[in-house]
C-alpha positions as CSV (number, residue, x, y, z in Angstrom):
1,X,-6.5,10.6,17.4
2,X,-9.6,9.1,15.6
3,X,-10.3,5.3,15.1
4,X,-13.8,6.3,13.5
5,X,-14.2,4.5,9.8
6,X,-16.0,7.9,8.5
7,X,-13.4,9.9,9.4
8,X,-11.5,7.7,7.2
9,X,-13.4,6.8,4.5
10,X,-17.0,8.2,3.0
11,X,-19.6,7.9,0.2
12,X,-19.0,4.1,0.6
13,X,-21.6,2.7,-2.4
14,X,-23.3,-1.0,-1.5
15,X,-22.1,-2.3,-4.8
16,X,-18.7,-1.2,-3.8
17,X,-16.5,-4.6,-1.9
18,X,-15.6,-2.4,0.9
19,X,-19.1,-2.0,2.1
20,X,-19.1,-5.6,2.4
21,X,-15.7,-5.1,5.0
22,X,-17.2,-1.8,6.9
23,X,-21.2,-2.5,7.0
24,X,-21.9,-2.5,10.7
25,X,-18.8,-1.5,11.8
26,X,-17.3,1.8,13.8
27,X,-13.7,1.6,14.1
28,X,-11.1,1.1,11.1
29,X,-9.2,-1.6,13.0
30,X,-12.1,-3.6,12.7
31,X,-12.0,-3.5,8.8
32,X,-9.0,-5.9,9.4
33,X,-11.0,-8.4,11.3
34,X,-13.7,-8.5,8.8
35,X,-11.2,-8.4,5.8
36,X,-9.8,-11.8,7.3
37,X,-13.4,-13.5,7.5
38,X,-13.6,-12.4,3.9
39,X,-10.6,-14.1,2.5
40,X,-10.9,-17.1,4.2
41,X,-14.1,-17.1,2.3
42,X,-12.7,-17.4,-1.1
43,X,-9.7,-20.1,0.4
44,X,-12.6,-22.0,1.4
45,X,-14.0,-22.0,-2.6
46,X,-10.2,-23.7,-3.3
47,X,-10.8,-22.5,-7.0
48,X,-9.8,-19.5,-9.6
49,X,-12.4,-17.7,-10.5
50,X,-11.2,-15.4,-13.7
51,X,-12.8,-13.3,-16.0
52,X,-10.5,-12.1,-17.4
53,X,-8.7,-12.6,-20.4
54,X,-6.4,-9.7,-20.3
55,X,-3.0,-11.6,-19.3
56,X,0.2,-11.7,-20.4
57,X,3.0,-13.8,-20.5
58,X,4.5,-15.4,-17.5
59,X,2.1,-14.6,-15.1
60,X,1.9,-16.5,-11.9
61,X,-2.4,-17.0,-10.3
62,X,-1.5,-19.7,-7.2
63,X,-4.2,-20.8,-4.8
64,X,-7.5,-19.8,-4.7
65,X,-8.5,-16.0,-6.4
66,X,-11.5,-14.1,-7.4
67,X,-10.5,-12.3,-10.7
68,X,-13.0,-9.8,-11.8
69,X,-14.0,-8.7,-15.5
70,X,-11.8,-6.0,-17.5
71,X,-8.4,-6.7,-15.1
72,X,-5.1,-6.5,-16.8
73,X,-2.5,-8.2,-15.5
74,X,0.8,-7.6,-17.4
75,X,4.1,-10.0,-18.1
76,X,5.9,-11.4,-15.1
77,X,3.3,-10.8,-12.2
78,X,2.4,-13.2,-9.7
79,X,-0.8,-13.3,-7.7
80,X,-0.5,-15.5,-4.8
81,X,-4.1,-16.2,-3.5
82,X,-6.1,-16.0,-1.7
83,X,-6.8,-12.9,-3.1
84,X,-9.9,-10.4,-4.2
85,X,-9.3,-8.4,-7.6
86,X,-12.0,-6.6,-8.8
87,X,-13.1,-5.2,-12.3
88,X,-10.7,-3.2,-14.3
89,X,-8.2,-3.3,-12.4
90,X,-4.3,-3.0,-14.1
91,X,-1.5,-4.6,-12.6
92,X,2.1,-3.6,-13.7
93,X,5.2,-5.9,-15.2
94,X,6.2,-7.8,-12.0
95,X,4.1,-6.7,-9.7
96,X,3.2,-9.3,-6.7
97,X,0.3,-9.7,-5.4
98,X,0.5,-11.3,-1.6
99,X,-2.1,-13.4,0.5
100,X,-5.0,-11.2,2.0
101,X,-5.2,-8.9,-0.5
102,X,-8.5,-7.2,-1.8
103,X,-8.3,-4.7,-4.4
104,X,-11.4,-2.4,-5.7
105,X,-12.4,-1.8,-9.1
106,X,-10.3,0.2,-11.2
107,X,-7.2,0.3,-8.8
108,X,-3.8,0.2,-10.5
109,X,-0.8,-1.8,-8.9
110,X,2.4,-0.5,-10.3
111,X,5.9,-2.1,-12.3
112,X,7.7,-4.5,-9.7
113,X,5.3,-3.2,-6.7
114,X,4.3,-6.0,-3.8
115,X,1.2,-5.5,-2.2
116,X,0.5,-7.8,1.0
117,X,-3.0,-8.4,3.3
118,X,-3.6,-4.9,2.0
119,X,-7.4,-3.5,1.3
120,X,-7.4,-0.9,-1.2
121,X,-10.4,1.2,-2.1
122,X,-11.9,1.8,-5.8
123,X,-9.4,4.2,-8.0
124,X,-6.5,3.7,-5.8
125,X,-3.1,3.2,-7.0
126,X,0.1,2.2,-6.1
127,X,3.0,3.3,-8.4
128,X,6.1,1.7,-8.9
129,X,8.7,0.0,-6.7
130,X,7.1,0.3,-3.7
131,X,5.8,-2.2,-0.8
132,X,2.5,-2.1,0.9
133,X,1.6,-4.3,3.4
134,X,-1.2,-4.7,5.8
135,X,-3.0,-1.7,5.5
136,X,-6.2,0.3,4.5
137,X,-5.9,2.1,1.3
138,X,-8.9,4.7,0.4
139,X,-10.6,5.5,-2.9
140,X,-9.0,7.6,-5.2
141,X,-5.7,7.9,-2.7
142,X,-2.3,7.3,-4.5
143,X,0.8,5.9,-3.2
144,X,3.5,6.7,-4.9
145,X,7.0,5.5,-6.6
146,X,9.6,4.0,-4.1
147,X,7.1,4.1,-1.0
148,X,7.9,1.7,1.8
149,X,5.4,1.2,3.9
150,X,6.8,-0.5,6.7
151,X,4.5,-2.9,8.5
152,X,6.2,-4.9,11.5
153,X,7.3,-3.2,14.6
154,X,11.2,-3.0,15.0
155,X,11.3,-5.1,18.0
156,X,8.2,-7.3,16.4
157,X,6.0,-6.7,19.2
158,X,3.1,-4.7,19.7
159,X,3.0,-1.8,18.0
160,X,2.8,1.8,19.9
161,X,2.0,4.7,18.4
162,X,1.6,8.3,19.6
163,X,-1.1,10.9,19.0
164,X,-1.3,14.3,18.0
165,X,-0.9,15.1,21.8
166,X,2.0,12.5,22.4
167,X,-0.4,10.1,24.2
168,X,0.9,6.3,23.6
169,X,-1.5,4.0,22.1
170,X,-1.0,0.6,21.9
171,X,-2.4,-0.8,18.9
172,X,-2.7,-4.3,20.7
173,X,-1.4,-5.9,17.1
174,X,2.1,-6.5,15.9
175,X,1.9,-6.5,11.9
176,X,0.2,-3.3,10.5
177,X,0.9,-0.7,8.1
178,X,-1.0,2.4,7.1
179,X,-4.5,3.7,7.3
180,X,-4.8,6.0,4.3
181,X,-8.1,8.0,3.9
182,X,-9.9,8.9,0.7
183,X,-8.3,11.3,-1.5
184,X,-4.3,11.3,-0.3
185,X,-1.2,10.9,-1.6
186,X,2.3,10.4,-0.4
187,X,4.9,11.0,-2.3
188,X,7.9,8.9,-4.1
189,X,10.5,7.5,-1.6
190,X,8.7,8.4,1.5
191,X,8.6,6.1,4.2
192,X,5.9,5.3,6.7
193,X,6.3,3.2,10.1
194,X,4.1,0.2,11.3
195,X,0.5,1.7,12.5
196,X,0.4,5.0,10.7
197,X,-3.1,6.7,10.2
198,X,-3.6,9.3,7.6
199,X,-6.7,11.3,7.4
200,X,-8.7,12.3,3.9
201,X,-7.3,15.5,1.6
202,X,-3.7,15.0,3.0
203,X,-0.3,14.7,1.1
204,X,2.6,13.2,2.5
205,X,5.3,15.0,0.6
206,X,8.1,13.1,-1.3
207,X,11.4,11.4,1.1
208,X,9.2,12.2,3.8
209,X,9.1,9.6,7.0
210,X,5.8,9.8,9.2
211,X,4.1,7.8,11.8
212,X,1.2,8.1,14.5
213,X,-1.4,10.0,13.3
214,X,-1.6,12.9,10.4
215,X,-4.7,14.8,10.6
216,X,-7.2,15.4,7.5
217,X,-6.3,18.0,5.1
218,X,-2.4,18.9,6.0
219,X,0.6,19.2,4.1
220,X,3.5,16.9,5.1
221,X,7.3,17.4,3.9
222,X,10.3,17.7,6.2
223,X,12.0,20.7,5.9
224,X,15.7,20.2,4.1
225,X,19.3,22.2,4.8
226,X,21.1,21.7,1.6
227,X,25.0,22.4,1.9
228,X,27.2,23.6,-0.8
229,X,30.9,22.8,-0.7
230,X,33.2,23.8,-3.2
231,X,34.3,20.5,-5.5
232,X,37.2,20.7,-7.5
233,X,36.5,19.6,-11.0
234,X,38.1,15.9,-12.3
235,X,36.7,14.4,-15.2
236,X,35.5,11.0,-14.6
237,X,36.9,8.3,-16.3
238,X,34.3,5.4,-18.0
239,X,32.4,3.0,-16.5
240,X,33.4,0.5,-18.6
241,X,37.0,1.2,-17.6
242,X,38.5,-0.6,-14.8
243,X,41.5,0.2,-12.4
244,X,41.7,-1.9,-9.8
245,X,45.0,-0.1,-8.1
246,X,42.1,2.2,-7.1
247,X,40.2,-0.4,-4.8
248,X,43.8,-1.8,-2.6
């Protein structure tokens, strides 16, 4: 197991926000701490700072925001401050954008995604459909359609995880989501459980559900047993037609 923020995250640039949330620190539970201090920042300002012009119809900005230059931010979405966007940033149709959130530049948030208390490094991207919430996400990593990263313990108390030699851990914290280093992907429709960290160079397969801690550079899928029946063929009759002696 490894708490350490460089082992995690590297080639972090002073002009880059997340310097600001990691200068001084060691341990990548801290970056949570210091992203709080942050935000409360910009709720203190109680304005909307925008510049950008790039936004389309029925779009939603509540409470107080930073809005950096270039950001696109399609029909339909809501951005629920406080909230840190940087520059060119896109956001989706209908994405939501939740309390706590600070996004890099150039980070993409994808079609009817919601993204809560969630600190994503520059280039990352979540595709569509999918739920982040409380978590770390690094630069360049991708999370893909569907994803669920789940964020609140089962029992909604502290959350426990397990390391690579089955050691318990208690996190000490009862809402947290992923730590995702620089450079990884998972897949569309996989899952993740509350306190999951993910080292750098490491892909998560699609329908895949992980937790604890996934070293750097590894390859993650579960292995599948397809089974073949034999089906008897019946034509299927339209959708638009309806029998309801089929449904006593």
């Amino acid at each position: 197991m490894n708490f350490k923020i460089d082992y995690y995250f590297k080639e972090i640039e002073k002009d880059e926000i997340f310097y600001k949330l990691i200068n001084n620190k060691n341990e990548v539970l801290e970056i949570f701490d210091e992203s709080h201090k942050f935000i409360e920042l910009i709720k203190t300002k109680e304005q909307q700072e925008i510049y950008t012009n790039k936004i389309g119809d029925n779009v939603k900005i509540i409470g107080s925001v930073y809005i950096g230059e270039g950001t696109e931010i399609q029909n339909g979405c809501i951005i629920e401050g406080p909230v840190y966007i940087g520059k060119n940033c896109k956001l989706l149709y209908n994405a939501y954008i939740r309390p706590g959130t600070i996004l890099g530049s150039d980070c993409v948030i994808g079609f009817c995604s919601e993204v809560k208390h969630t600190i994503m490094r520059d280039g990352s991207k979540v595709s569509d459909l999918a739920f982040v919430g409380d978590s770390i996400i690094g630069k360049n990593s991708r999370i893909g359609s569907g994803v669920i990263v789940a964020n609140r313990g089962f029992n909604q108390s502290d959350i426990i995880i397990k390391d690579e030699n089955k050691n318990r851990i208690n996190l000490k914290r009862d809402v947290m989501g992923i730590v995702l280093g620089d450079n990884s992907r998972i897949g569309s429709n996989a899952t993740t459980s509350p306190g999951t960290f993910i080292g750098m160079f490491t892909w998560i397969f699609p329908h895949t559900c992980i937790h604890g801690f996934i070293p750097s550079e590894k390859k993650v899928y579960d292995k599948q047993n397809l089974i073949f029946l034999e089906n008897e063929k019946q034509v299927l009759s339209k959708s638009t037609e309806w029998d309801h002696t089929q449904y006593n």
